[in-house]
C-alpha angles and dihedrals in degrees: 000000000000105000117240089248089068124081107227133161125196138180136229126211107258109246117254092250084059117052106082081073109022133049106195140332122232157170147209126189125195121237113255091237098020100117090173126118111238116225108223113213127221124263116153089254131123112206140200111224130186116201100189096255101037129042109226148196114209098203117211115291123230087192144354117319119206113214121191108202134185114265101260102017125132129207117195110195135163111224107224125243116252123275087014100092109076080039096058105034097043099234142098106252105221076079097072098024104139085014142121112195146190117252098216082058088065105035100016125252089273093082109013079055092068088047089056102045082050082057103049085049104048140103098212113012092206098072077064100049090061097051086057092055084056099039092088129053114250141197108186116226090243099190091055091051082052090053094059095047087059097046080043078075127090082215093047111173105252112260084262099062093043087056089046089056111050092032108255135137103239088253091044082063105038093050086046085051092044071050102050112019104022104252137037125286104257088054085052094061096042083058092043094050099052095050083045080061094048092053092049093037095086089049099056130071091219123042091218081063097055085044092059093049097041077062097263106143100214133352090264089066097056093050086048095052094033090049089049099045105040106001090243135129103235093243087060092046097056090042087058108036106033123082 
């Protein structure tokens, strides 16, 4: 058992119900004597987070976030399908890019308001959360999920060619992605690239190997993207961010 002075997160598997609209749900609690800040890092997601006293949206990040948090705190929070968010939140998502924001900002304190006092009132916030994902109707934006699947991809199609498919001019996608996912499309894959390190790293014994198959196309590369999204070598960043 991690003791309470530790910070730890962990994650749950989404139930079935749910996972047309969430990926996964989640929680992170503070260490009751960790002072220090947590770098979160980029991932293309938009959250809903729940404090214990304020109900939140963490828009997309374009790079790494720093959250201070109180010793001993907890947030419990669903990360959102892809292609679900703008839909369900009824708003483009460039205008919350590098942002966490308020829900009753988004929806008004009318009806964020029910979803709070739920939450003062609940055993385990995240059952409400939930219910919260399924309150609105959705249509996911399913060539945006599509894009995704393809940067997921250590031989992601150039910008060009994902345009080309789905018939789009290249602005005509990129303002669709600023739409739908909060920033353009090469910046998605930038983001997409460097979690998809993170994952191999664990399993190379370099970590310019598991850059080349995480689709890096030399060593230079990694420190460039690793330096501009979380102002990290990416030494640091691996001794930081893999278990």
């Amino acid at each position: 058992m991690i003791p309470p002075s530790v910070s730890r997160y962990t994650e749950v598997a989404t139930p079935i119900a749910l996972r047309e609209r969430v990926q996964c749900t989640w929680q992170f609690h503070q260490g009751n004597l960790d002072t220090h800040p947590t770098q979160v890092l980029p991932d293309g997601c938009v959250d809903f987070i729940w404090n214990g006293s304020s109900l939140f949206v963490a828009g997309p990040d374009s790079r790494a976030a720093i959250a201070t948090l109180a010793p001993g705190s907890t947030l419990t929070g669903v990360r959102l399908a892809h292609g679900t968010a703008a839909g369900l939140l009824g708003l483009p998502l460039h205008h919350i890019t590098d942002q966490r924001v308020l829900l009753s900002d988004i929806w008004g304190s009318r009806h964020s308001g029910d979803w709070e006092l739920q939450l003062h009132e609940a055993m385990d916030p995240a059952e409400v959360l939930h219910a919260l994902c399924l309150s609105r109707e959705l249509t996911a934006d399913r060539q945006m999920q599509w894009i995704f699947s393809m940067l997921q991809s250590p031989s992601a199609p150039r910008v060009s060619a994902l345009a080309a498919a789905l018939n789009m001019t290249e602005r005509s996608l990129r303002r669709r992605c600023q739409q739908v996912v909060g920033y353009g499309p090469k910046t998605l894959d930038r983001i997409l690239r460097l979690q998809r390190f993170l994952k191999l790293a664990p399993q190379h014994a370099t970590l310019t190997s598991a850059a080349l198959e995480a689709g890096y196309g030399d060593a230079p590369h990694l420190v460039r993207d690793s330096q501009l999204l979380t102002g990290l070598t990416p030494s640091e960043l691996v001794a930081r961010h893999v278990r």
